[in-house]
Backbone as a ProteinNet text record, in pm:
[ID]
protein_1_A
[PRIMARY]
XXXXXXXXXXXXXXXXXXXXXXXXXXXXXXXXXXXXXXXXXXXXXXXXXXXXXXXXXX
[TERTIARY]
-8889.9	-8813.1	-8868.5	-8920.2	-8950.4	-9075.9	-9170.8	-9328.7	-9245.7	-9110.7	-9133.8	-9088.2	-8968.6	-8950.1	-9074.5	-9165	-9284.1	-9339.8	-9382.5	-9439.9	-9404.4	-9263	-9144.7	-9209.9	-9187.4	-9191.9	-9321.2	-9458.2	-9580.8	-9577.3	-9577.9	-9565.8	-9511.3	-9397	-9293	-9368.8	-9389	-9496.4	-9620.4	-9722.4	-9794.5	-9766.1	-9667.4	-9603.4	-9603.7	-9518.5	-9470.6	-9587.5	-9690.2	-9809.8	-9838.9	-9903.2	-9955.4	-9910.9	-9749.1	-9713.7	-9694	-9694.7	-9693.2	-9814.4	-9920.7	-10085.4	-10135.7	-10055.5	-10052.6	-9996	-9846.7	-9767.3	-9838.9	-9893	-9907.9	-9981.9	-10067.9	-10204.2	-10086.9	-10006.9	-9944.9	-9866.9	-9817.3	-9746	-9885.4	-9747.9	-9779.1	-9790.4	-9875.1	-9899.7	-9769.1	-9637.8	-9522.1	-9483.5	-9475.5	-9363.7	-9452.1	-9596.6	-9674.1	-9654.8	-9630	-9591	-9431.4	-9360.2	-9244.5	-9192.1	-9297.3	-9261.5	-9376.1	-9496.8	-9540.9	-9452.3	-9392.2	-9293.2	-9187	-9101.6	-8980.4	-9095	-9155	-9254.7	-9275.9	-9289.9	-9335.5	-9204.1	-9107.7	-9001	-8927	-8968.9	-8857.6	-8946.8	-9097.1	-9135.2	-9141.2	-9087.4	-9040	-8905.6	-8807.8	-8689.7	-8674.8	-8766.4	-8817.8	-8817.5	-8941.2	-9014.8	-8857.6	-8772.6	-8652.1	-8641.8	-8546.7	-8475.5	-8504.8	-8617.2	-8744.2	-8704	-8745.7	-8754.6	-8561.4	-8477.6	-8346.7	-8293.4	-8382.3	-8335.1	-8414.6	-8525.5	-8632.7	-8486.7	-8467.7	-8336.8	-8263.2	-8199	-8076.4	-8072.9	-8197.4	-8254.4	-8250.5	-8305.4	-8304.8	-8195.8
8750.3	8872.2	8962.1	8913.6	8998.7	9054.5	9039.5	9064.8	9174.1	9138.3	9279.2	9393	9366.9	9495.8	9557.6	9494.4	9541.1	9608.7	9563.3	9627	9752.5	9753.2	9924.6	9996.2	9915.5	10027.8	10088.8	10010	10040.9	10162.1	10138	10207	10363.4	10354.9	10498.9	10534.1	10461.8	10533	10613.5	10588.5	10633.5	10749.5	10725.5	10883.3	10966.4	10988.1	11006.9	11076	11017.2	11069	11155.9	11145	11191.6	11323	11333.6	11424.3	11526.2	11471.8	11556.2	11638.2	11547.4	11628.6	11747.3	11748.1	11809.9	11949.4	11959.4	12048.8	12105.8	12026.6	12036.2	12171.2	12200.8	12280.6	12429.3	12444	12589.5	12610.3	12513.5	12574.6	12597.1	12644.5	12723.6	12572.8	12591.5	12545	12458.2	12528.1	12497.7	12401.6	12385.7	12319.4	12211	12229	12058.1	12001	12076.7	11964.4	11935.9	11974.1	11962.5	11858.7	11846.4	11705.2	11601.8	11653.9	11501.2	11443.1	11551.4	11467.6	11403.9	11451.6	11394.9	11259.9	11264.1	11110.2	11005.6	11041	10911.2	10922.8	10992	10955.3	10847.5	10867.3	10797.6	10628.4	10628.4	10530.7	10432.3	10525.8	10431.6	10339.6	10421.5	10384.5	10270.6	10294.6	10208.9	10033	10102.7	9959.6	9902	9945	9916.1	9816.5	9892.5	9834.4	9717.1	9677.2	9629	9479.9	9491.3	9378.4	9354	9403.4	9394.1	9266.3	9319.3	9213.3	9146.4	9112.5	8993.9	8931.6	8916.4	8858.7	8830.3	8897.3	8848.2	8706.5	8728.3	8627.5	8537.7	8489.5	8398.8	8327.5
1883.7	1873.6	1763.2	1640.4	1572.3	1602.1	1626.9	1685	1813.4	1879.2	1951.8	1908.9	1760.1	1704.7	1611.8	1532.9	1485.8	1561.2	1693.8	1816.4	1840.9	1877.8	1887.3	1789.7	1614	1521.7	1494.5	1565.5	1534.5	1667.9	1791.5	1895.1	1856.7	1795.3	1774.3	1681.9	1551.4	1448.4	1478.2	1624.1	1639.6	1727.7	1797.8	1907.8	1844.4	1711	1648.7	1548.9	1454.5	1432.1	1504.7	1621.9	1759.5	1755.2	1793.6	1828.4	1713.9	1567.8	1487	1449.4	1442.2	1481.7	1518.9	1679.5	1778.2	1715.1	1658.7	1567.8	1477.4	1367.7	1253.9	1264.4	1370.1	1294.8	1306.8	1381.4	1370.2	1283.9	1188.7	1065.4	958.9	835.6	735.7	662.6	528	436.1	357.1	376.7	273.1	352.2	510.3	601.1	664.6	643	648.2	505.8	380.7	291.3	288	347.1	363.3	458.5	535.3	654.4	639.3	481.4	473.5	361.9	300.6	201	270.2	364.8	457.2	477.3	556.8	613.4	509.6	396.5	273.8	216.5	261.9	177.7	311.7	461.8	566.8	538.4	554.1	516.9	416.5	276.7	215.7	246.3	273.2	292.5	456.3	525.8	654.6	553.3	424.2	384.2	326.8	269.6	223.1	314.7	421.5	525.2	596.5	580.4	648.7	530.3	417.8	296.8	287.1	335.6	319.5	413.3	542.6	651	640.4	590.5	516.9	450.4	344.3	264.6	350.5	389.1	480.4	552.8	605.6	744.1	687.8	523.2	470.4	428.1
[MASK]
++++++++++++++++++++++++++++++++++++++++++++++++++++++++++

Protein backbone atom coordinates (compact mmCIF):
# COMPACT_ATOMS: atom_id res chain seq x y z
CA UNK A 1 0.00 0.00 0.00
CA UNK A 2 2.53 2.41 0.61
CA UNK A 3 4.71 2.05 -2.73
CA UNK A 4 1.16 2.84 -4.25
CA UNK A 5 0.65 6.10 -2.45
CA UNK A 6 4.43 7.20 -3.23
CA UNK A 7 3.57 6.20 -6.74
CA UNK A 8 0.17 8.75 -6.72
CA UNK A 9 2.41 11.36 -5.04
CA UNK A 10 5.36 11.01 -7.55
CA UNK A 11 2.80 10.74 -10.57
CA UNK A 12 0.69 14.14 -9.39
CA UNK A 13 4.09 15.80 -8.62
CA UNK A 14 5.11 15.45 -12.14
CA UNK A 15 1.51 16.53 -13.85
CA UNK A 16 1.67 18.99 -11.87
CA UNK A 17 5.44 20.22 -12.77
CA UNK A 18 4.43 19.56 -16.36
CA UNK A 19 1.61 21.50 -16.36
CA UNK A 20 3.12 24.32 -14.55
CA UNK A 21 6.07 24.57 -17.22
CA UNK A 22 3.70 24.75 -19.78
CA UNK A 23 2.13 28.14 -17.70
CA UNK A 24 5.07 29.39 -16.42
CA UNK A 25 6.61 31.02 -19.57
CA UNK A 26 3.45 33.61 -19.84
CA UNK A 27 3.66 35.15 -16.55
CA UNK A 28 5.48 38.01 -15.22
CA UNK A 29 8.56 37.77 -13.19
CA UNK A 30 6.63 38.53 -9.61
CA UNK A 31 3.90 35.56 -10.03
CA UNK A 32 6.66 32.74 -11.09
CA UNK A 33 8.26 33.73 -7.81
CA UNK A 34 5.13 33.73 -6.17
CA UNK A 35 4.17 30.07 -7.07
CA UNK A 36 7.86 28.87 -6.68
CA UNK A 37 7.55 30.15 -3.22
CA UNK A 38 3.78 28.61 -2.70
CA UNK A 39 5.69 25.09 -4.15
CA UNK A 40 8.72 24.91 -1.52
CA UNK A 41 6.54 26.10 0.95
CA UNK A 42 3.53 23.01 -0.06
CA UNK A 43 6.60 20.64 -0.25
CA UNK A 44 7.80 21.32 2.76
CA UNK A 45 4.71 20.90 4.59
CA UNK A 46 4.04 17.50 2.18
CA UNK A 47 7.70 16.43 3.87
CA UNK A 48 5.87 17.20 7.33
CA UNK A 49 2.93 15.22 6.76
CA UNK A 50 4.79 12.56 5.21
CA UNK A 51 7.46 12.06 8.57
CA UNK A 52 4.08 12.51 10.84
CA UNK A 53 2.49 9.35 9.50
CA UNK A 54 6.10 7.78 9.54
CA UNK A 55 5.52 8.12 13.61
CA UNK A 56 2.26 7.26 13.81
CA UNK A 57 2.64 3.89 11.95
CA UNK A 58 5.12 3.16 14.45
Amino acid sequence: MEGKFLSGMATGALLGAAAGMMIMPQMDRRTKRRITKAGKSMVGSMADAWDGMKDMRR
